[in-house]
C-alpha positions as CSV (number, residue, x, y, z in Angstrom):
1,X,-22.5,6.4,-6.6
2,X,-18.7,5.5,-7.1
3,X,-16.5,8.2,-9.1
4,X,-14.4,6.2,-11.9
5,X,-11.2,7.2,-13.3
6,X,-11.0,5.9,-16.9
7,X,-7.1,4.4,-16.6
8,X,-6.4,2.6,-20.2
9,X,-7.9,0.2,-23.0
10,X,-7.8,-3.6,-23.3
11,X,-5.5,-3.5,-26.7
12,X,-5.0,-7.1,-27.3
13,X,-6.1,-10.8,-26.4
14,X,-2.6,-12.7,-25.4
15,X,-2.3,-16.3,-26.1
16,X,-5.5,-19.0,-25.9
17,X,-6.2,-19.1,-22.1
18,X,-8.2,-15.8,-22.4
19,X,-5.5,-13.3,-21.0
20,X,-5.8,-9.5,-22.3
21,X,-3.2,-6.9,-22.2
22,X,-4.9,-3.6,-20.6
23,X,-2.7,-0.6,-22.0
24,X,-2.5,2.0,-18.9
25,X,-1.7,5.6,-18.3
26,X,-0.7,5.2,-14.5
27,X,2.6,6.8,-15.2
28,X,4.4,3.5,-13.6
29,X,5.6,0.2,-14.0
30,X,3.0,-1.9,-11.6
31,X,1.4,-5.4,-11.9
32,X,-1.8,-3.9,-9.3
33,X,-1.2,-5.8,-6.2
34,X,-4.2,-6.0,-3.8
35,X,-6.9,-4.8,-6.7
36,X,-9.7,-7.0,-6.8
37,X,-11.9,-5.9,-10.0
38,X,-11.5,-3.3,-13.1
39,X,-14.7,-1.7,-14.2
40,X,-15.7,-1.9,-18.3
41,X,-18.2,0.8,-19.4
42,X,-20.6,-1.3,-21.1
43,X,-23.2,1.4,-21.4
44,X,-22.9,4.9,-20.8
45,X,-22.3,5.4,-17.5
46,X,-22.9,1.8,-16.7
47,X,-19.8,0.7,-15.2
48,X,-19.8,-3.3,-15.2
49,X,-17.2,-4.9,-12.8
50,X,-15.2,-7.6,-13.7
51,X,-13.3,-9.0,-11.1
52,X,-9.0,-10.0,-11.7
53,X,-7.5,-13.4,-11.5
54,X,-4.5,-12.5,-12.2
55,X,-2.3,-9.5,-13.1
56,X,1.2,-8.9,-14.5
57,X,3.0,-6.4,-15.5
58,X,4.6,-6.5,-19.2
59,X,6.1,-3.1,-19.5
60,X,6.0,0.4,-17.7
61,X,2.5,0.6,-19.7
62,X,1.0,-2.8,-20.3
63,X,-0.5,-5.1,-17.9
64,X,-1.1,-9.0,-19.0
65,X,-4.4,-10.2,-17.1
66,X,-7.1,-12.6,-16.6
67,X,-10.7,-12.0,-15.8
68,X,-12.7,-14.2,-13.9
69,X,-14.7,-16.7,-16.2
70,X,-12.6,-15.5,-19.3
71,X,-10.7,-18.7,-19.9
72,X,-10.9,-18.8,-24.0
73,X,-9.1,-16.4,-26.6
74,X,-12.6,-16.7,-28.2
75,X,-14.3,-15.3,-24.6
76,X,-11.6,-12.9,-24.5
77,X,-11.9,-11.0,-27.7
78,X,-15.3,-9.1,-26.9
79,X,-13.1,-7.2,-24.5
80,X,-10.7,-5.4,-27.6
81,X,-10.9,-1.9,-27.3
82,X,-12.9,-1.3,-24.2
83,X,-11.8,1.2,-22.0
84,X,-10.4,0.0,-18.4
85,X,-12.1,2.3,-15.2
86,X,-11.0,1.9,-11.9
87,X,-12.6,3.5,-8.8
88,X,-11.4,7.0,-7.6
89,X,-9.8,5.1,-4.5
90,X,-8.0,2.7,-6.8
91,X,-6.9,5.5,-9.0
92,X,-5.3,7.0,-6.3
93,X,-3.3,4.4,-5.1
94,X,-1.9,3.0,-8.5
95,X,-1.2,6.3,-10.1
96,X,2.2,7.8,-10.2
97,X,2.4,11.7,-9.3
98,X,3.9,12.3,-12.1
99,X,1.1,11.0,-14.7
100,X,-1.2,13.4,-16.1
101,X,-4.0,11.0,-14.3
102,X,-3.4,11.8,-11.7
103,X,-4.5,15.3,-12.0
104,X,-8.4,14.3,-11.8
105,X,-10.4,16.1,-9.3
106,X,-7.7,18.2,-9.0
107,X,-9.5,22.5,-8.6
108,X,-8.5,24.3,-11.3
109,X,-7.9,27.9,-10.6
110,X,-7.1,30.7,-13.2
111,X,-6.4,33.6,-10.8
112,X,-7.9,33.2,-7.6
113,X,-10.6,31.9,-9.4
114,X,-11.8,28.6,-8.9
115,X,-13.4,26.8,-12.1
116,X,-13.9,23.7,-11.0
117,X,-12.7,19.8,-11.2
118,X,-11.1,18.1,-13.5
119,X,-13.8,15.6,-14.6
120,X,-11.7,13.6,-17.2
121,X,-8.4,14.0,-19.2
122,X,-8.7,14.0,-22.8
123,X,-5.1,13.0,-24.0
124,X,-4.1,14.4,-27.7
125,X,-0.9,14.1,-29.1
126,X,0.0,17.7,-28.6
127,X,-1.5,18.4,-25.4
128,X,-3.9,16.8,-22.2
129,X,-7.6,18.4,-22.7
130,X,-9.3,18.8,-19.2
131,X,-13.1,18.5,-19.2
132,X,-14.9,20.5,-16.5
133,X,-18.5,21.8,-15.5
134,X,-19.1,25.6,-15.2
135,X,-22.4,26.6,-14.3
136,X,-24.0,23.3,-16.0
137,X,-22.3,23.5,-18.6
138,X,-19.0,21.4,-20.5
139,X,-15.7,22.9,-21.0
140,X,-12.6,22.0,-22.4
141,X,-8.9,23.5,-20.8
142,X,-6.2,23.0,-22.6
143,X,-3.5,21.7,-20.2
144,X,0.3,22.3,-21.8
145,X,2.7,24.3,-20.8
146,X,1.6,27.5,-22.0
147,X,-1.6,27.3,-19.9
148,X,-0.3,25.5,-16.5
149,X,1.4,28.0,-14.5
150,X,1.6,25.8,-11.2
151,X,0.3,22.2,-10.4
152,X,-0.2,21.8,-6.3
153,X,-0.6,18.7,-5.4
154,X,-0.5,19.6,-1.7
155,X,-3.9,21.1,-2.5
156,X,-4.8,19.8,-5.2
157,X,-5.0,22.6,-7.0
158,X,-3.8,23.4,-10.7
159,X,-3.4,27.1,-11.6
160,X,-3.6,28.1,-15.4
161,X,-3.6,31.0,-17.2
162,X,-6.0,31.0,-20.2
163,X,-6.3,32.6,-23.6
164,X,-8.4,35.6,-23.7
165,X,-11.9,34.4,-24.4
166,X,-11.6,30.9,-24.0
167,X,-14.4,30.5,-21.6
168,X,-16.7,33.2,-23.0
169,X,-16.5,29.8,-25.4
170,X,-18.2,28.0,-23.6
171,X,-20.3,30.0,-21.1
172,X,-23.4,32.0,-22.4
173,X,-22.5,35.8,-21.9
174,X,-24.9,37.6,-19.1
């Protein structure tokens, strides 16, 4: 099964021919040349494609496009607030460096300790919220600057430095 990278939200319908603008965290001004289809989680973890007519960009993070068979405002509107995957490939090649996206599946180490993937990004206001799996079970990192010591994207790895008895959280004590 395909790994999807949540990358933005269809925010609004734009004009009467059916085109949406998908709001994006790539980190970059781009209007996705080459990409064929966007994936809409219809159901949990039911990732339905729907494949681009067109694509254009509108701002460093706003993309005006067109779905196949969406040619109506009307047909368009049932796509408001749905969040926009692309595939892990895809991710990769439309996401800046510099975007906190781009850290997904990036190891994250405290120490020489590995803890795991990033699984998703959580973005707050304050601060990105890494999700991982330790041990079969969730936990939440808080990624800021007082818990990333070093991001190494050579290897992709990201090395933090937690508070005291933030995983014990989390993870049942043995």
């Amino acid at each position: 099964m395909p790994t999807y990278t949540k990358i933005g939200k269809l925010v609004a319908v734009h004009g009467v021919k059916g085109e949406l603008i998908l709001q994006h965290s790539l980190g970059k001004k781009t209007s996705l040349p080459g990409l064929q289809a966007i994936f809409i989680e219809e159901k949990k973890n039911s990732f339905l494609p729907w494949f681009l007519e067109s694509s254009k960009s509108r701002s460093p993070d706003e993309i005006l496009i067109r779905l196949e068979g969406v040619h109506t405002r009307e047909a368009a509107m049932k796509f408001l607030r749905k969040e926009v995957w692309f595939t892990a490939p895809d991710a990769i090649k439309f996401v800046s460096k510099a975007s906190p996206v781009s850290l997904l599946g990036y190891e994250l180490l405290q120490g020489k300790k590995k803890l795991g993937p990033i699984l998703e990004l959580i973005e707050q206001p304050q601060q990105l919220i890494g999700r991982l799996e330790i041990s079969g079970h969730e936990v939440l990192i808080p990624l800021n600057p007082d818990t990333i010591v070093k991001i190494m994207h050579s290897k992709k790895q990201v090395l933090v430095d937690l508070p005291e008895g933030l995983l014990d959280i989390y993870l049942p004590s043995t």
